[in-house]
Every structure is written in structure tokens, then in C-alpha cells.
N, CA and C atoms as an extended XYZ file, in Angstrom:
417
Properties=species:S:1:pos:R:3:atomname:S:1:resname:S:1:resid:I:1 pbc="F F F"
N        61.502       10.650      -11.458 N   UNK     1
C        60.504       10.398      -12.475 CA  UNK     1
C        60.575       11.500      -13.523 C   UNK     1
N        60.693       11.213      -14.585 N   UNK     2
C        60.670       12.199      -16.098 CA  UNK     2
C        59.120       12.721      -16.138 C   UNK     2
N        59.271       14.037      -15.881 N   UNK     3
C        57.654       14.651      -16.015 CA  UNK     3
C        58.341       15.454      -17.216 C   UNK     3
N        57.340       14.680      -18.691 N   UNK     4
C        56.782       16.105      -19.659 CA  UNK     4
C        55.652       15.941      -20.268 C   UNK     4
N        55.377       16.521      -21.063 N   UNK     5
C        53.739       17.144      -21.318 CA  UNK     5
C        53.411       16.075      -21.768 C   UNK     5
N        53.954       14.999      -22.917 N   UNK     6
C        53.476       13.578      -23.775 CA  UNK     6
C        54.275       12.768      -23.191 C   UNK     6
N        53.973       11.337      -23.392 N   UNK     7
C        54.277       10.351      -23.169 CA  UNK     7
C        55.116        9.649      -23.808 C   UNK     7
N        56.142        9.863      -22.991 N   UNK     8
C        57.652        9.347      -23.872 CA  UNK     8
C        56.909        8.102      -25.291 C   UNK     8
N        56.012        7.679      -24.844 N   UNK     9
C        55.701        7.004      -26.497 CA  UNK     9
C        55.319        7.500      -27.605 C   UNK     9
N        55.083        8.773      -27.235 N   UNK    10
C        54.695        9.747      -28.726 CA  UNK    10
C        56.060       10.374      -29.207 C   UNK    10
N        57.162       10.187      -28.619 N   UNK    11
C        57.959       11.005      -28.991 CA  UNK    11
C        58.764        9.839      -29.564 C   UNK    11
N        59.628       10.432      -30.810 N   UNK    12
C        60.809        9.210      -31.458 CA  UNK    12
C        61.722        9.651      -30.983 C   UNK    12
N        62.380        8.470      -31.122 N   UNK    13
C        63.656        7.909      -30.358 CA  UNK    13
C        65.287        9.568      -30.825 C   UNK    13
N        64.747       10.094      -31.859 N   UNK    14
C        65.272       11.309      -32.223 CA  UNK    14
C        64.858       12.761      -31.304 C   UNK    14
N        63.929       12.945      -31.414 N   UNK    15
C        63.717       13.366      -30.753 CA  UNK    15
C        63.662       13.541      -29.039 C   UNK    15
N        63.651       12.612      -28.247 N   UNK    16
C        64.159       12.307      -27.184 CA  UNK    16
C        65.205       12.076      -27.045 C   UNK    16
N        66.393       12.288      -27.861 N   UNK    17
C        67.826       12.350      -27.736 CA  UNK    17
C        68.145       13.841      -28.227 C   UNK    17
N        67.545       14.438      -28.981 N   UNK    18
C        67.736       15.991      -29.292 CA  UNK    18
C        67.002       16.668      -27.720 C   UNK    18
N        66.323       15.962      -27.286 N   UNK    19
C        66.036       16.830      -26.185 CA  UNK    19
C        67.175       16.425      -25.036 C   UNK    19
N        67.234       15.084      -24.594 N   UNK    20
C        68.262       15.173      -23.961 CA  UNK    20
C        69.867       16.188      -23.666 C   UNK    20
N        70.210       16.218      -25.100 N   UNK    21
C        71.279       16.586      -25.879 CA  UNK    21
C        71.160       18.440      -25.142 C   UNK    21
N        69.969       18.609      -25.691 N   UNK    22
C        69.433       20.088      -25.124 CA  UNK    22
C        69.588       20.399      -23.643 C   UNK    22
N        69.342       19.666      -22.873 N   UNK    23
C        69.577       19.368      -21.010 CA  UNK    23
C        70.907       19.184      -21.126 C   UNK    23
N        71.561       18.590      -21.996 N   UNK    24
C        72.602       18.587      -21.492 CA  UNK    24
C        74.076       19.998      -21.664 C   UNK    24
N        73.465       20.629      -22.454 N   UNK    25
C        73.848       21.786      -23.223 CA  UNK    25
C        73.570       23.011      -21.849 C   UNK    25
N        72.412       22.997      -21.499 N   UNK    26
C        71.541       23.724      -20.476 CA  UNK    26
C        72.824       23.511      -19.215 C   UNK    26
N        72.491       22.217      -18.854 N   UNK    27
C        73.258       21.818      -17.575 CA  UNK    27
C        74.719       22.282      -17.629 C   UNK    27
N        75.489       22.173      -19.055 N   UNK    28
C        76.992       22.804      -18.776 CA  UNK    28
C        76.825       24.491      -19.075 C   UNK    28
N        76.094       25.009      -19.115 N   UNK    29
C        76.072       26.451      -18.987 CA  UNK    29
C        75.999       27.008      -17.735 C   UNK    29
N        75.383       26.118      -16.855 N   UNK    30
C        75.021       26.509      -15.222 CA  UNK    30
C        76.317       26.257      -14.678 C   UNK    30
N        76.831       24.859      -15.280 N   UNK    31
C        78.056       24.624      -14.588 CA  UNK    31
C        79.374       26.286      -14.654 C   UNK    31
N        78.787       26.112      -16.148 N   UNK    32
C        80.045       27.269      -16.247 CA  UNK    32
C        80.155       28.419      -15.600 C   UNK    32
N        78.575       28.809      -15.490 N   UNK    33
C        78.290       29.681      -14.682 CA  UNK    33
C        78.446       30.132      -13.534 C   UNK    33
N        77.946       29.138      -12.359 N   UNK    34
C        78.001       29.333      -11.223 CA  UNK    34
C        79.086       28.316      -10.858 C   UNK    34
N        80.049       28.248      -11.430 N   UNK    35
C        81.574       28.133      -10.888 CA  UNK    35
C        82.691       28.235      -11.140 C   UNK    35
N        82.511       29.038      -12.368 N   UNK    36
C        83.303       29.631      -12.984 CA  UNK    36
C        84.375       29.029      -13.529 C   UNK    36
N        84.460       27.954      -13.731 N   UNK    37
C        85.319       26.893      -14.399 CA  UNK    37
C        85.504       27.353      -16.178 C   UNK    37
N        86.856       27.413      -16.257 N   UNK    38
C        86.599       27.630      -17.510 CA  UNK    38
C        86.788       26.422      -18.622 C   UNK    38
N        85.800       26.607      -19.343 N   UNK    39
C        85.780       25.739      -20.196 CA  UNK    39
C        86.814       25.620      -21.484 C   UNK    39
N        87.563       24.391      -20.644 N   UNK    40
C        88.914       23.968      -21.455 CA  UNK    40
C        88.558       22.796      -21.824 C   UNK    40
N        89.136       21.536      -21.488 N   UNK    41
C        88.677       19.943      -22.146 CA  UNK    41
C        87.678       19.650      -21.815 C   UNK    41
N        87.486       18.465      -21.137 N   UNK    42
C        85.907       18.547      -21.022 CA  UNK    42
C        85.174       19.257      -19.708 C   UNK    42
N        83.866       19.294      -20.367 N   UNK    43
C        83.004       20.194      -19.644 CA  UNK    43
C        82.161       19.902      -18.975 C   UNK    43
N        82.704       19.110      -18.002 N   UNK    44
C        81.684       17.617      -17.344 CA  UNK    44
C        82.333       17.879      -16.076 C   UNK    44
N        82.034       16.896      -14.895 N   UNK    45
C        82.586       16.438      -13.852 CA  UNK    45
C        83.127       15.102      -13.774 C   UNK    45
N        84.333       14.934      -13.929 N   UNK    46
C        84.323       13.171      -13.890 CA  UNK    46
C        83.533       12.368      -12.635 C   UNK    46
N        82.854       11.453      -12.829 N   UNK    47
C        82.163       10.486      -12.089 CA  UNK    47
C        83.300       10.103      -10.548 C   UNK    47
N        84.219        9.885      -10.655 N   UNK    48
C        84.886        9.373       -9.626 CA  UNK    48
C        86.238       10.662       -9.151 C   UNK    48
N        85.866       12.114       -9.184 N   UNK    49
C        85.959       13.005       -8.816 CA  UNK    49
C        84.717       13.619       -8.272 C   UNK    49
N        83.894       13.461       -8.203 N   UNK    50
C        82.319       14.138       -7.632 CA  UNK    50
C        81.683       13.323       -6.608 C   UNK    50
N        82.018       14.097       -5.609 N   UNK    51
C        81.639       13.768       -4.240 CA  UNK    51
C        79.990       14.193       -3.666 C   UNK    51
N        79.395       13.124       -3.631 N   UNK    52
C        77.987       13.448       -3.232 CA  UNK    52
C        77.477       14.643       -4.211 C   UNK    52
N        77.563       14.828       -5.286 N   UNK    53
C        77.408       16.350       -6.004 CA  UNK    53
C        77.080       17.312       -5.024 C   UNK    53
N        77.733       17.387       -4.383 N   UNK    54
C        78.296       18.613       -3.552 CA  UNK    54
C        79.348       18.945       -3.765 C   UNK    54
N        80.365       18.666       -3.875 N   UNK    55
C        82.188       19.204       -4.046 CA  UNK    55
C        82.629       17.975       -5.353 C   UNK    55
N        83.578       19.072       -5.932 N   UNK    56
C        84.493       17.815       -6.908 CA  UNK    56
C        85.632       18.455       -7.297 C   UNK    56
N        86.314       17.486       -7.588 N   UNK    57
C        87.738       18.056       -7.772 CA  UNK    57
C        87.646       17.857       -9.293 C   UNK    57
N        88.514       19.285      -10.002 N   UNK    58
C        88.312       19.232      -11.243 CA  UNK    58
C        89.768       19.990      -11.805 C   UNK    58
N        90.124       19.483      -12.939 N   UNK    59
C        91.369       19.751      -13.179 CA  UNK    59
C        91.463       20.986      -14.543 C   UNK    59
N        92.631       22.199      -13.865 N   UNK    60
C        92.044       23.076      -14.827 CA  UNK    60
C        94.025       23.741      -15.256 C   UNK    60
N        94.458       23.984      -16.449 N   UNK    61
C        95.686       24.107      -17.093 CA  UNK    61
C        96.419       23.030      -15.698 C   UNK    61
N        96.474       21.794      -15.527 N   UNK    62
C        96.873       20.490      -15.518 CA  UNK    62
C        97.108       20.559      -13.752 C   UNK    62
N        96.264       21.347      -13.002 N   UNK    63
C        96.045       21.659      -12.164 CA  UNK    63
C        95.081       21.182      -11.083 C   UNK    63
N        94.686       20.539      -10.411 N   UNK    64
C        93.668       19.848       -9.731 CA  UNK    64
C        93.413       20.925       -8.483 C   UNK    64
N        91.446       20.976       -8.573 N   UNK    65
C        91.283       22.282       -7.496 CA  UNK    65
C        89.745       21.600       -7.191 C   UNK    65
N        89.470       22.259       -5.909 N   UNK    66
C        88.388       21.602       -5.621 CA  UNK    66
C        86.952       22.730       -5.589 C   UNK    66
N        85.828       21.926       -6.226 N   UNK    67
C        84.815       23.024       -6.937 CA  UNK    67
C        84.020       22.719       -5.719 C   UNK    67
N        83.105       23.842       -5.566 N   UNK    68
C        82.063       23.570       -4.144 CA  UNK    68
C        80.813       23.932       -5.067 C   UNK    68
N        79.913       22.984       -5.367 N   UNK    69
C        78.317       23.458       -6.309 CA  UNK    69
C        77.359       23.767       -5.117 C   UNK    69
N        76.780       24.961       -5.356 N   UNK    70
C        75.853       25.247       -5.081 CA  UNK    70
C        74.486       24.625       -4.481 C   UNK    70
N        73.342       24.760       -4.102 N   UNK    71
C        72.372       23.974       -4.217 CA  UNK    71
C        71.624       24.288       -4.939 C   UNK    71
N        71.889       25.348       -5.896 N   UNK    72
C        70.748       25.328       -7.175 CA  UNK    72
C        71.299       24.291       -8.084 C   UNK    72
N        72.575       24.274       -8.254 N   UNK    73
C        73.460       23.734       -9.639 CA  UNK    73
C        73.738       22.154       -8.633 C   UNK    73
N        73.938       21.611       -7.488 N   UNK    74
C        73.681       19.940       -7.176 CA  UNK    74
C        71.715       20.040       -7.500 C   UNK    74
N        70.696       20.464       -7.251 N   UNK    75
C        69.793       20.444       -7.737 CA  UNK    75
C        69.257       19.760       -9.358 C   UNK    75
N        70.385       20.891      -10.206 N   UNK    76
C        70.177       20.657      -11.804 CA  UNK    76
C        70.750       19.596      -12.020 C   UNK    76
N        72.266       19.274      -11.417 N   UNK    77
C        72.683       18.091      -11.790 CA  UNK    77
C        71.715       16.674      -11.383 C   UNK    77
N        71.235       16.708      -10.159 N   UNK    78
C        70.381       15.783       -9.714 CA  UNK    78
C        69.263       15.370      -10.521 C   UNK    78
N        68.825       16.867      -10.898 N   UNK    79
C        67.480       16.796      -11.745 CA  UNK    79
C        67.865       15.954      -13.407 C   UNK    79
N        69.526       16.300      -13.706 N   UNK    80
C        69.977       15.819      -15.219 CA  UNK    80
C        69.550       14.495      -15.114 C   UNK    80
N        70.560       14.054      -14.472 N   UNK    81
C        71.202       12.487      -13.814 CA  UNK    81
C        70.066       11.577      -13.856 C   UNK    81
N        69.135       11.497      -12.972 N   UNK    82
C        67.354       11.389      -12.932 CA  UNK    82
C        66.893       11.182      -14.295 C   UNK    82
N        66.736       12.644      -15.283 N   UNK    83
C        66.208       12.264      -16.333 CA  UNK    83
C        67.403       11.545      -17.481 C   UNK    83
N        68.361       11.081      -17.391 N   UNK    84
C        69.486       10.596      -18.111 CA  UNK    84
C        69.495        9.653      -17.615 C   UNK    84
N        68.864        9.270      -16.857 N   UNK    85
C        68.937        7.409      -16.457 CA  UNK    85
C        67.729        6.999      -16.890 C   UNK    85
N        66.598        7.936      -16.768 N   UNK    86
C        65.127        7.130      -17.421 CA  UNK    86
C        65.184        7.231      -19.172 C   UNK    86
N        65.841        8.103      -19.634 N   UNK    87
C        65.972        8.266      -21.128 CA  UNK    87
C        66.640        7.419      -22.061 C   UNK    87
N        67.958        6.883      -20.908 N   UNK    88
C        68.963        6.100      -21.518 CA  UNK    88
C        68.074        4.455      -21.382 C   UNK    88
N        67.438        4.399      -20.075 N   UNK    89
C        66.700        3.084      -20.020 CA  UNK    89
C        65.550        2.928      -21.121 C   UNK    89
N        65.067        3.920      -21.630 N   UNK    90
C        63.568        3.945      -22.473 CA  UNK    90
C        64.443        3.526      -23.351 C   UNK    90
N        65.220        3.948      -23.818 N   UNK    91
C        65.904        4.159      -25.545 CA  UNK    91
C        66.770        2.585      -25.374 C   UNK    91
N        67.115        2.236      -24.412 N   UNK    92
C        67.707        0.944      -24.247 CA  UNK    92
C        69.263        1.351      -24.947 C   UNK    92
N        69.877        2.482      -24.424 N   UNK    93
C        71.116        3.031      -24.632 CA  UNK    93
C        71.955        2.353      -23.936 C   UNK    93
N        73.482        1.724      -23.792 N   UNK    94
C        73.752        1.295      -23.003 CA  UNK    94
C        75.502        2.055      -23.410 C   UNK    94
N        75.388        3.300      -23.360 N   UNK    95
C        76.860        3.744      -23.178 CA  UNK    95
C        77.187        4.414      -22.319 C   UNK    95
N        78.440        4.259      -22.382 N   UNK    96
C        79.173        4.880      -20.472 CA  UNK    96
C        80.350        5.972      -20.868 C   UNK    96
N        80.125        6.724      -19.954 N   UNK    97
C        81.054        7.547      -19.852 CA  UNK    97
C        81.666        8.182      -18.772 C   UNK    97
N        83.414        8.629      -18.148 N   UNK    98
C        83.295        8.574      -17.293 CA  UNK    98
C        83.012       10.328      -16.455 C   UNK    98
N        82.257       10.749      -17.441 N   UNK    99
C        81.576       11.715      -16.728 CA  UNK    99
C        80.068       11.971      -16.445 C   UNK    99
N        79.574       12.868      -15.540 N   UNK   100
C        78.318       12.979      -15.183 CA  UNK   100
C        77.408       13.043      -16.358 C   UNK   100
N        77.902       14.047      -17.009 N   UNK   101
C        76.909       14.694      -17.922 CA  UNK   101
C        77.951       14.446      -19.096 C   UNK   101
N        77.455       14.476      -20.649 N   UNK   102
C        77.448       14.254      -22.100 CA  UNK   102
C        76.246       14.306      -22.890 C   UNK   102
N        77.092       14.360      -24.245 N   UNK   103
C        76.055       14.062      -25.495 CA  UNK   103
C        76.153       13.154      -25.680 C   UNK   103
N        75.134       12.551      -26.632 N   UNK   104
C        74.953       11.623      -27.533 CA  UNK   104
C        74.856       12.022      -28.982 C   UNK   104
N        75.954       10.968      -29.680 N   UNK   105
C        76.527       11.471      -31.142 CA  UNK   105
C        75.263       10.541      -32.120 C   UNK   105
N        75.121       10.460      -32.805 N   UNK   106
C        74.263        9.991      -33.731 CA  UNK   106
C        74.615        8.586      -34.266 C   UNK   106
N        75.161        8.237      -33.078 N   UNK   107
C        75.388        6.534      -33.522 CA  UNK   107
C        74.901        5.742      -31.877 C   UNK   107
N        74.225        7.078      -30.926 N   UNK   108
C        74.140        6.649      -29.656 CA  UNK   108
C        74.915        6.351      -28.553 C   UNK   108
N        76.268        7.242      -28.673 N   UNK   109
C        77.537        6.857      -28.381 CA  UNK   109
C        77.858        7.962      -27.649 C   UNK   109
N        78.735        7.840      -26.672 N   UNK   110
C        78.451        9.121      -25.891 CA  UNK   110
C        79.524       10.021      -26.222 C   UNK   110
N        79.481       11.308      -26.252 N   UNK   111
C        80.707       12.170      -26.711 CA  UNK   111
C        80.763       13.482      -25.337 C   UNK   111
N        81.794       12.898      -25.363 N   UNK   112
C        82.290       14.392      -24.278 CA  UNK   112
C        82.353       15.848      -24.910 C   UNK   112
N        81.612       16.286      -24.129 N   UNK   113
C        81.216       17.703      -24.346 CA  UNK   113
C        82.432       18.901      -23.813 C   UNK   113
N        82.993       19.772      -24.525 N   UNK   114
C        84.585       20.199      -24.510 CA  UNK   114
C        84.045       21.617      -25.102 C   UNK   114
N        84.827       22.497      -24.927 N   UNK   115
C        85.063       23.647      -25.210 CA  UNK   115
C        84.636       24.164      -26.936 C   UNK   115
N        85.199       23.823      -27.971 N   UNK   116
C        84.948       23.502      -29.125 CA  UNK   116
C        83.588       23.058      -29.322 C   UNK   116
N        83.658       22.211      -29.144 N   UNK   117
C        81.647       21.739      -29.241 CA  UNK   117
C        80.976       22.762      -28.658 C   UNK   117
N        80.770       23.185      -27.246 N   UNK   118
C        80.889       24.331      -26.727 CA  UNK   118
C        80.271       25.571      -27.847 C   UNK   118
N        81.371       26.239      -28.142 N   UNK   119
C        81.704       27.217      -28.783 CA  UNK   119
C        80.726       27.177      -29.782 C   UNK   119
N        80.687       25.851      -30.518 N   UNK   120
C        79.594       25.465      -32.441 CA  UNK   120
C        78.777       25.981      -31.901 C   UNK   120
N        78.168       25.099      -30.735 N   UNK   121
C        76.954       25.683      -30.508 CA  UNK   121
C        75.975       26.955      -29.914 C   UNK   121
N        77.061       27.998      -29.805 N   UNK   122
C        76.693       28.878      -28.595 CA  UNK   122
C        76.653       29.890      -30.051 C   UNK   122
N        77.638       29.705      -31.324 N   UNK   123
C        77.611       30.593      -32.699 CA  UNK   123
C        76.319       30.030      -33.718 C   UNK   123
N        75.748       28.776      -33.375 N   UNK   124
C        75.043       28.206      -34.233 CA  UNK   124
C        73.584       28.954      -33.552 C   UNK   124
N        73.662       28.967      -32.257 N   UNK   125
C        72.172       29.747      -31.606 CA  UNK   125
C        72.367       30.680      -31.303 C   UNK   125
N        73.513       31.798      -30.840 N   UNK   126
C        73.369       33.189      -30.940 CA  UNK   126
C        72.735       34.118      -31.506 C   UNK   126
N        72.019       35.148      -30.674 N   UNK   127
C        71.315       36.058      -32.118 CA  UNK   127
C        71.209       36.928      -32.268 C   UNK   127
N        72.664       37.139      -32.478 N   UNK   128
C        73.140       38.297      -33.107 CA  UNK   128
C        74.570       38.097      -33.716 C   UNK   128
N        74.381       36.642      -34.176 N   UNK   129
C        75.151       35.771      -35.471 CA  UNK   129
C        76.105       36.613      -36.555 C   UNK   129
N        74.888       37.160      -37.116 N   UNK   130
C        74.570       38.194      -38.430 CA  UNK   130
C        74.709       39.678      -38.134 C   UNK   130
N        75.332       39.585      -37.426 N   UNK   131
C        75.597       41.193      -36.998 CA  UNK   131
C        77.273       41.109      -36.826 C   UNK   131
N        77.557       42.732      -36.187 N   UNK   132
C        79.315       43.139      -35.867 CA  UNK   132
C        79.692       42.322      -34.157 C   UNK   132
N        78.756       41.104      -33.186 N   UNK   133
C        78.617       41.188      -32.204 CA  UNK   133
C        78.715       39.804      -32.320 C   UNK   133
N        79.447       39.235      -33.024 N   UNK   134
C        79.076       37.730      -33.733 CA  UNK   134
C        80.190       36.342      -33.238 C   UNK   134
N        81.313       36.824      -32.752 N   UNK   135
C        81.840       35.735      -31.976 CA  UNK   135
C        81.942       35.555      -30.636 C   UNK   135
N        80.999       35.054      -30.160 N   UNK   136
C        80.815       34.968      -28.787 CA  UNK   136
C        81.512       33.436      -28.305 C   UNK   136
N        82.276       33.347      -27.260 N   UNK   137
C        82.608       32.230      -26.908 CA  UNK   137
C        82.235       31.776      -25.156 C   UNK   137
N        82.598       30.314      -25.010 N   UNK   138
C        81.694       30.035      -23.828 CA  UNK   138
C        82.403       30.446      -22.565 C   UNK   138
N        83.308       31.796      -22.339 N   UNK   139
C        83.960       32.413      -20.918 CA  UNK   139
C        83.359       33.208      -20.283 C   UNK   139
């Protein structure tokens, strides 16, 4: 069940995709985090590599290795997944992708989230942008 403060009917259909978008940004930072995967193509788990979100096999310089998640990070993913199925049903979204987690591009379309995208966004919210401390990337 999606618990937040208003009722998905006060919120527009923009806004409940900028928040999504935001969870989903959140969720590949943990990933990166607590498994140290580095973020090369995409930054997801493929769907039919992810075993019970507990273990998944994930392919890294063309390499296939097997990731063991945590129970904080199968937690977050659980918790994504959950609210990405009630968000996509409210909004009457109907795109697929074959990974766990993504964005949504501004046509409602799902875009795999990759290193590069990654990166925009980690220089677009950094803050300390505007300073000598200013290219930070997502390793």
C-alpha cells in the first residue's frame, strides 16, 4: 500500500511521476552502494536475472557475477516495486521494461537508467557544483 501525507488525488499526474522518478534515483544509489556494482550500462537488475530479490546475476565489463542484496537493500527494492505498481496503476501507465527499477521519460515511457543519466544528475544536485570540488561521479 502507497502511504503519503495527501491523497494521490491531490497530486498531478506530474508530479507523481517526478516523485516516482526521485525513488527511483534513491533506490539506484543504495544499489550502488551496498554492492558495489559499478555503474556502467544500466543501473537496474534485469527482471529475469533477480532471484527472489535476494541474489542476481548481473553483468559487469561483459562479465556475468552473482550479487547477494542485503536485507536492507531486498527491503528498498520491495518497498520500490510496491510503490511502482500502485503509481503505474493510478496513472494508468502501461510500459514495460525489462528491468526492476527505471525512469519515466516525459512521454511516460520507460528509460533505463545508466551511468550517464547517473552522472547529470548527481552534477545537477551536488552542492558544491560552484566550487573547485565540482565533478563528482556515481563510483
Amino acid at each position: 500500500m502507497l502511504r503519503v501525507a495527501y491523497p494521490l488525488q491531490d497530486w498531478t499526474k506530474r508530479q507523481l511521476i517526478d516523485y516516482y522518478n526521485a525513488l527511483t534515483y534513491q533506490l539506484a544509489f543504495q544499489f550502488l552502494i551496498l554492492t558495489g556494482v559499478r555503474p556502467t550500462h544500466a543501473l537496474s537488475l534485469e527482471k529475469r536475472r533477480c532471484y527472489g530479490v535476494k541474489q542476481a546475476i548481473h553483468s559487469d565489463k561483459g562479465r556475468y557475477r552473482v550479487i547477494y542484496l542485503c536485507d536492507y537493500l531486498q527491503d528498498a527494492i520491495r518497498y520500490y516495486l510496491s510503490i511502482q505498481q500502485c503509481l503505474l496503476t493510478h496513472l494508468n501507465i502501461k510500459t514495460t521494461s525489462p528491468y526492476l527499477w527505471f525512469l519515466l521519460d516525459k512521454d511516460n515511457q520507460a528509460l533505463v537508467l545508466n551511468a550517464k543519466i547517473m552522472r547529470q544528475f548527481m552534477q545537477r544536485h551536488w552542492p558544491y557544483r560552484d566550487t573547485d570540488i565540482n565533478n563528482v561521479v556515481p563510483y
